[in-house]
Structures are given as structure tokens and as C-alpha cells.
N, C-alpha and C positions, 0 to 999 in steps of 0.2 A: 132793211138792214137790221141785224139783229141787235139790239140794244146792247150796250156796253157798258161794266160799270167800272171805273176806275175809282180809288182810295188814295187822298192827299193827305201824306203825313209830311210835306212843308209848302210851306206859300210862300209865292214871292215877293219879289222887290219891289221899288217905285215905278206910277205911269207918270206922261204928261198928259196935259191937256192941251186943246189943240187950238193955233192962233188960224188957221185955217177955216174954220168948221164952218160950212154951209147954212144946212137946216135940220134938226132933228126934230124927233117928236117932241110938242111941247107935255110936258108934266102938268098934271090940275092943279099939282098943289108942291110946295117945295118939301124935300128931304127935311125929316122930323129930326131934328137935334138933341139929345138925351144928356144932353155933357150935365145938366143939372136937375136930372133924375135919381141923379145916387145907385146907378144901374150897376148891380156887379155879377149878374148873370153874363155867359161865354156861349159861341156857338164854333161848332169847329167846320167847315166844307168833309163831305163825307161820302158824297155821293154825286158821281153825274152818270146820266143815262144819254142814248141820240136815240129819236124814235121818228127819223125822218122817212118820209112815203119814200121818196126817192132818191138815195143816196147820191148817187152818179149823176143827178144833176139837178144843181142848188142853185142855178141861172149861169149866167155866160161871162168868159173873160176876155178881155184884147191885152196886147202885150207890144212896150213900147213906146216911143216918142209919142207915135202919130197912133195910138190905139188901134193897129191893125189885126188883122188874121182871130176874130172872134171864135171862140170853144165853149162847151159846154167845162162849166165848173166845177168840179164832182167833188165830194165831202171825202177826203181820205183820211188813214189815219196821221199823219204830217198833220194835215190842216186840224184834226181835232184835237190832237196835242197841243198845236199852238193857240188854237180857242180855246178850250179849258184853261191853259196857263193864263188867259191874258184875263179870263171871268175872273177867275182864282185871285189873281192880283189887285182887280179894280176893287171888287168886293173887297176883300180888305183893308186898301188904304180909304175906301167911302167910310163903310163904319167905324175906324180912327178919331177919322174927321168928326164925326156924327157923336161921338162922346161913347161907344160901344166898349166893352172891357174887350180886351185882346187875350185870345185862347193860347198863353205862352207852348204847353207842350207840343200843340201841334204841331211847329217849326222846330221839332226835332227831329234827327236822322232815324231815333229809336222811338218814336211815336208809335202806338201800339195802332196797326190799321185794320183792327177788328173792331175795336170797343174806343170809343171817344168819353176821355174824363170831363170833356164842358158840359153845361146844362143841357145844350142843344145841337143836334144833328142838323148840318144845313143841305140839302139834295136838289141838283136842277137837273130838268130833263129838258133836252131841247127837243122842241117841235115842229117847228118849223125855219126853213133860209132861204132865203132870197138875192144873192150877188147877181150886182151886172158892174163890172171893175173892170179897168182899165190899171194892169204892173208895169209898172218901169224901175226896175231893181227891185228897191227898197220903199219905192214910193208907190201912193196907188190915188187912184179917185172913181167916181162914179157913186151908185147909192145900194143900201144893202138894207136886208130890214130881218127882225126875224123873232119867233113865240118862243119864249120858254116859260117852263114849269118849276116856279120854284116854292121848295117843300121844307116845312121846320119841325121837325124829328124831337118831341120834350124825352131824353132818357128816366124825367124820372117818372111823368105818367107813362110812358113808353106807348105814345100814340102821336099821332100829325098832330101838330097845332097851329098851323099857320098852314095856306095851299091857293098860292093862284098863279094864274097863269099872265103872260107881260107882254106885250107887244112891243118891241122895238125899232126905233129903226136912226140912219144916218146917211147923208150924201156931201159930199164934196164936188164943188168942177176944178177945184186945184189939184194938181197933186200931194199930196202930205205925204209922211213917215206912217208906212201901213199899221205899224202898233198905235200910233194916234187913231188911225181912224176907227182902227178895232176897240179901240178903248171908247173912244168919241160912243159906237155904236153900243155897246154895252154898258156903257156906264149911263143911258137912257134908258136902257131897259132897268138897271138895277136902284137908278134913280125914284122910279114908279114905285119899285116898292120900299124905298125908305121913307118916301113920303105916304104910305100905310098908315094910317093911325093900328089897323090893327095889327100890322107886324111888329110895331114900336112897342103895344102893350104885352104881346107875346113874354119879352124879359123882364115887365115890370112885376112885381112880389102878385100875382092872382091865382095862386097853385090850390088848390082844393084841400083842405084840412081833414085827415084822419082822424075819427074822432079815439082818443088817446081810453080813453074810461070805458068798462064793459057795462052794456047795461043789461038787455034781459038773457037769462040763459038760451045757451043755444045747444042742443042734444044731438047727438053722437050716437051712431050706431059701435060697438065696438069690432074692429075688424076678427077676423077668424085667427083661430087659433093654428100657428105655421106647422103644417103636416112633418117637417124634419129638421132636426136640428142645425144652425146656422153652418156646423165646421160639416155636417152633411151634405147641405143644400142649400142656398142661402136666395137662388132665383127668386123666387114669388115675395120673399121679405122686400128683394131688391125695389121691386117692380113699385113699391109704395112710395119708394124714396126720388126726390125729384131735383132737378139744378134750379136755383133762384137768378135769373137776369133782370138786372136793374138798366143796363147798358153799360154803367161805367163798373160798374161791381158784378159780385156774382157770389152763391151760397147755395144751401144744401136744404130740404125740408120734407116733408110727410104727409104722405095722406093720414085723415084720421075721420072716421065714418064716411058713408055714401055718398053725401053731399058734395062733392068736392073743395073740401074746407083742405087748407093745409097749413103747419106750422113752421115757423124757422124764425130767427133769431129777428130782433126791432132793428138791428144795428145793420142786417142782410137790405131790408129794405129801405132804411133810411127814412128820407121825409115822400117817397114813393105813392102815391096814389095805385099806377097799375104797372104790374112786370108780366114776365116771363117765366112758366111756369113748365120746365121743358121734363119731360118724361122719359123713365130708362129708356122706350124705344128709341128716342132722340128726334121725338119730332116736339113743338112745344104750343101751349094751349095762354092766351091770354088770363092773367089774374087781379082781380082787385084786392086790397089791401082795406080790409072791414075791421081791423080791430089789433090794437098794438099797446105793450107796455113799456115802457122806453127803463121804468128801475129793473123790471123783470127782467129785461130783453127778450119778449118775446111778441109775435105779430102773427097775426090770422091773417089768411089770402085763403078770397074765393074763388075757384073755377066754378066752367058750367057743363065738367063732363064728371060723367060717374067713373072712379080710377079701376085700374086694371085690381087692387087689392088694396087694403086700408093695412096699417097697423095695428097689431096686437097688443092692445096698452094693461100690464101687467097691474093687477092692483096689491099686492104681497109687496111687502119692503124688500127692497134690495139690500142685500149683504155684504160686508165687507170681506174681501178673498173671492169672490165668484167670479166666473170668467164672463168676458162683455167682451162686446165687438161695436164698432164704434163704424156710421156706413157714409155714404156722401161724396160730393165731388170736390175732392182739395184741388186749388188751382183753373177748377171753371170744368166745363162740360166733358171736355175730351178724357178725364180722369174722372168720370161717373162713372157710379157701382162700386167704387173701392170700398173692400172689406181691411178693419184692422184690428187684432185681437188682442187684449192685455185681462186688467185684473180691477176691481174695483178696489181703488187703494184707500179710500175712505171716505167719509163724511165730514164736513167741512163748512162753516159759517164765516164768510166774508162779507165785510160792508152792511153786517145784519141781512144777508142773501143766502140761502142754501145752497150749497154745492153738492155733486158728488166728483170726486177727485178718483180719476183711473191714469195708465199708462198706455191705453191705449191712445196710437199714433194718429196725430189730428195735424193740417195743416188749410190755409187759408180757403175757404173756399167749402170747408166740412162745416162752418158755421151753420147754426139751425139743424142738421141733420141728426138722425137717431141715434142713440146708444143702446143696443138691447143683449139680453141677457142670453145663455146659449143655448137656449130652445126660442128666441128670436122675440123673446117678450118684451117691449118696449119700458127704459125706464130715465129716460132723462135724454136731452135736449143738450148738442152740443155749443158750449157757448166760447169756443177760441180766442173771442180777444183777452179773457183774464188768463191763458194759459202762455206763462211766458217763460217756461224753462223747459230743456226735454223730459220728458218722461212725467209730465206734468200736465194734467185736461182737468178743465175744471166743465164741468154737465148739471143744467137744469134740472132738477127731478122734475116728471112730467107732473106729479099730482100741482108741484107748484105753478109751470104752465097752464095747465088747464083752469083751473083755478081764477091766474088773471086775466085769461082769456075769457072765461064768460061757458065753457066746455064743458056740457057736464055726458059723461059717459056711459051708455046705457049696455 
């Protein structure tokens, strides 16, 4: 069966727990409690997959008083809608209980079901089931067992950090309320892993620290000088300039020499360890985050490919009245490569900070991206959050980024 991914932007309501329940599997050790961990990490459900050998038959059913006329049980999508719903549900109300901070947006109707603002991504695939069930309406019994894979997604290292796999299982000889016993049956699987010591430490504060301070210089090839002016041809400029994916955020930045170093704004990556460093092609290449100034606002990520073309870093002062073009993805990926043309309107000292102040049009998401002048010569670093009126950007000069980056330009 080909795997299927479905995206939950709301969970549901309350299960019970079952006065019926047979035997399940016992757990080694009981669900870890966090209620006085001071935990205020969030995880949202984001993902399920089915990756069963044999869809069509997940063991046999009888139907009835007397459990007669046995069939093969086959995984449909009915049945996987009401599986998900019923993981979706226990999962939630367990970690409640368990002292877990609860991911409010996710239980909204406009939950964004690309990108999740919690800490953490949660993704289960199922592997394996096993029913041999006995229905009578609403009620059922018999025993059921079944593997999944469940996976914890960190947005802001943007890698797995958590991944096992769970064996479950549950049987009745009574009949119960089949949501009991599906609950009964998962919430032993989901039980195993909150008595994890290592999923519990997952949310607690152990995130890897950037170190903030530049120490030895690190040198730059300077890219080539752009064959035609930007209002001519702006392709190959384009090609340097890249989307920043945090997961829950997203921003604009640049190659700058061979290495695959690139710039964009402290504020783009945040407290980020590694992102997404997706390229005008549109496909995207893993980045660490080696070096950031949090007064400058500015942050170094490494790749480990050599870019299709670097940036032309102008070393002449920029002028005020010159025409600039300002490049980047306002609003996230799908609006990468936009070009916007204005003026450099002036030079400008805020908060004891250099600016340069143009009109050209910037919005969310053009953070960290280039400003270059019209023969494509790079000269400042867009920095969107001090820009809070129209017609009003305030830009890094690049000698100041490089500078607190540690960048010297060869």
C-alpha cells in the first residue's frame, strides 16, 4: 500500500478507559510525569504514514452475537481515519495528564498544515496489525496487537530527535465499546513511550548552543563580477540567493565565496542549530548555523555544496540616490527570486547600529536577503523587522556584517 500522509490541524476530544480490559502488554516502567519539570516546550502531530506489507488483510473478523461468518480484515481508508482519530486523541489527552504543555494553535480550523509553530514535529508510521475481532454494532472483543514508528521532528535543529519503534497490543473476551478497546490498544503502545526516559528529555532545555562570538577569521573567495545589469538580466544574481527554513519561520540569504557559507539575518534563524537552505532551483540542501550576532542581526550557515554562483560584494561606498534592488523570498518559498527596485534614501544610525534606508519594497520573509546595486554589486543585508512604515527598509551594510561575522573577503 502506498504510504499515505495525512496533516492534523485539530485533535480531538476525550477517551475512556476501559472497565472491561482483559490483558495488555505490560510496560517496564510507568509513563514519566514532567508536571514539575517546568517543561514549556510543544509538540504538534504532523504526520502519519501506513506502511503495511499487506493492506487487505490485517487478520480476520466475525460479526454478531455468536461471532459467526469469519473474513479477512482489510485496512481501508474508513478504518484509517478512525485509527488516526483515535491515536490523535489518546496522544493528547496522555500528555495532559503527564504535565506536557499543550500546542494551542494546532486546534484551529486555520492551523497552517505546512509548517507547525511548536518546538516539535510528532510523526507515526504504522507497521505493522494484527486483528482477530469479533463486531456486534458498536461493541467488539477479541485481541489486536500492532508496531508503530513513532518520530519527533526538533524545528529548530530541523533533524529527528527522538525515533522508535513500539509494539502494542490488547485483548478482551467481553465485549466492550470498540473506541474503548482501540483506545485500550494504543494507549499501550503510546504508554511505552512516555515511560521513555529518552523521549521525556527530548523537551527538556538540552538544545546545542551557537556559539554567539566570532573567533578566527574565516576567508571568502569574492564571487564574480555579474556579466549584465540587474534591470537586464538578474538570472545568475538570482541563483546566489536562497529561502531560509526554520520550520516554523522562513527568510531570505546568500551565498558568499565557494565554501558554502551563507548570510541572512540572527532573527531568520533564531536559537536554530540547523535549517533549510533551499535553492532558486527549489530543491533544498541541509545548513548549520556556525556563527551569529544577535545586536548585528546577523548569522553564518554552513552548507556542504559549492553554490551554483556566490555574490558580488561591492567594496566602494554606496551612494545616496543610486538605484538598488532589493532580492529574496517575502512570505516563504513560493515567492522566491522576487526582484524590487527603489532608491537608496539614505544613511542612518539607529540604536548606535548602521543602516542604509531605501524604498525599496520588502516584506516578511526578504529578511537576510541581498540589496545590490544596478550592476548587481552587493551592498547591504536586508534587515525587515526595524522596517515599520511603507516606503521605509532599513539594510545592513555588508562591510558591517562581514565584520561581525568573522568574513574577511578576498
Amino acid at each position: 500500500m502506498r504510504a499515505a500522509t495525512l496533516f492534523l490541524t485539530m485533535l480531538l476530544a476525550t477517551s475512556a478507559q476501559s472497565a472491561f480490559a482483559d490483558t495488555a502488554t505490560q510496560t517496564s516502567a510507568p509513563p514519566i510525569n514532567v508536571a514539575n519539570d517546568k517543561i514549556s516546550k510543544t509538540v504538534q502531530i504532523k504526520n502519519w504514514k501506513v506502511a503495511l506489507d499487506n493492506p487487505t488483510k490485517v487478520g480476520t473478523v466475525s460479526r454478531g452475537l455468536f461471532c459467526s461468518g469469519s473474513s479477512d480484515f482489510a485496512y481501508n481508508t474508513t478504518y484509517d481515519r478512525y485509527f488516526l482519530g483515535r491515536l490523535a486523541k489518546s496522544f493528547k489527552e496522555k500528555a495532559a495528564a503527564l504535565g506536557y504543555p499543550r500546542y494551542e494553535a494546532g486546534d484551529s480550523a486555520f492551523a497552517d498544515t505546512t509548517n507547525s509553530g511548536a518546538d516539535f514535529r510528532l510523526g507515526f508510521t504504522l507497521l505493522q496489525l494484527n486483528n482477530k475481532l469479533c463486531l456486534d454494532a458498536k461493541d467488539a472483543s477479541g485481541q489486536s496487537k500492532f508496531t508503530i514508528k513513532a518520530e519527533v521532528f526538533s524545528n529548530k535543529l530541523q533533524k529527528v530527535v527522538y525515533s522508535r519503534s513500539i509494539d502494542g497490543a490488547f485483548s478482551s473476551d467481553a465485549k466492550i465499546n470498540m473506541d474503548v478497546f482501540t483506545d485500550n490498544l494504543i494507549g499501550n503502545a503510546l504508554d511505552q513511550m512516555f515511560a521513555d526516559p529518552q523521549y521525556a528529555n527530548v523537551y527538556r532545555d538540552t538544545a546545542v548552543a551557537v556559539a554567539e562570538a566570532r573567533t578566527d577569521l574565516i576567508t571568502a573567495k569574492n564571487g564574480p563580477r555579474p556579466k549584465d545589469a540587474v534591470k537586464r538580466d538578474s538570472k545568475d544574481i538570482l541563483s546566489a540567493v536562497v529561502t531560509i527554513e526554520t520550520g516554523s519561520t522562513s527568510g531570505s540569504g546568500f551565498f558568499v565565496g565557494k565554501d558554502g557559507y551563507v548570510i541572512t539575518n540572527q532573527h531568520v534563524v533564531g536559537d536554530a542549530k540547523f535549517v533549510k537552505v533551499r535553492l532558486a532551483g527549489g530543491f533544498s540542501v541541509p545548513g548549520e548555523v556556525v556563527r551569529k550576532d544577535r545586536a548585528r542581526d546577523v548569522a553564518l550557515i554552513k552548507t556542504d555544496i559549492e553554490p551554483p554562483t556566490t555574490m558580488f560584494i561591492r567594496s566602494t561606498p554606496a551612494k545616496v540616490g543610486e538605484e538598488v534592488f532589493a532580492m529574496g523570498s517575502p512570505f516563504g518559498a513560493q515567492l522566491s527570486s522576487t526582484v524590487t527596485r527603489g532608491i537608496l534614501s539614505g544613511e542612518r544610525t539607529l540604536n548606535e547600529q548602521k543602516f542604509i534606508q531605501s524604498d525599496a519594497a520588502i516584506n516578511p520573509g526578504n529578511s537576510g536577503g541581498p540589496l545590490v546595486d544596478a550592476e548587481g554589486g552587493l551592498i547591504a543585508v536586508a534587515d525587515l523587522k526595524r522596517a515599520n512604515s511603507a516606503g521605509i527598509a532599513m539594510f545592513i551594510p555588508i562591510a558591517e556584517a562581514l565584520d561581525k561575522l568573522g568574513l574577511k573577503i578576498e
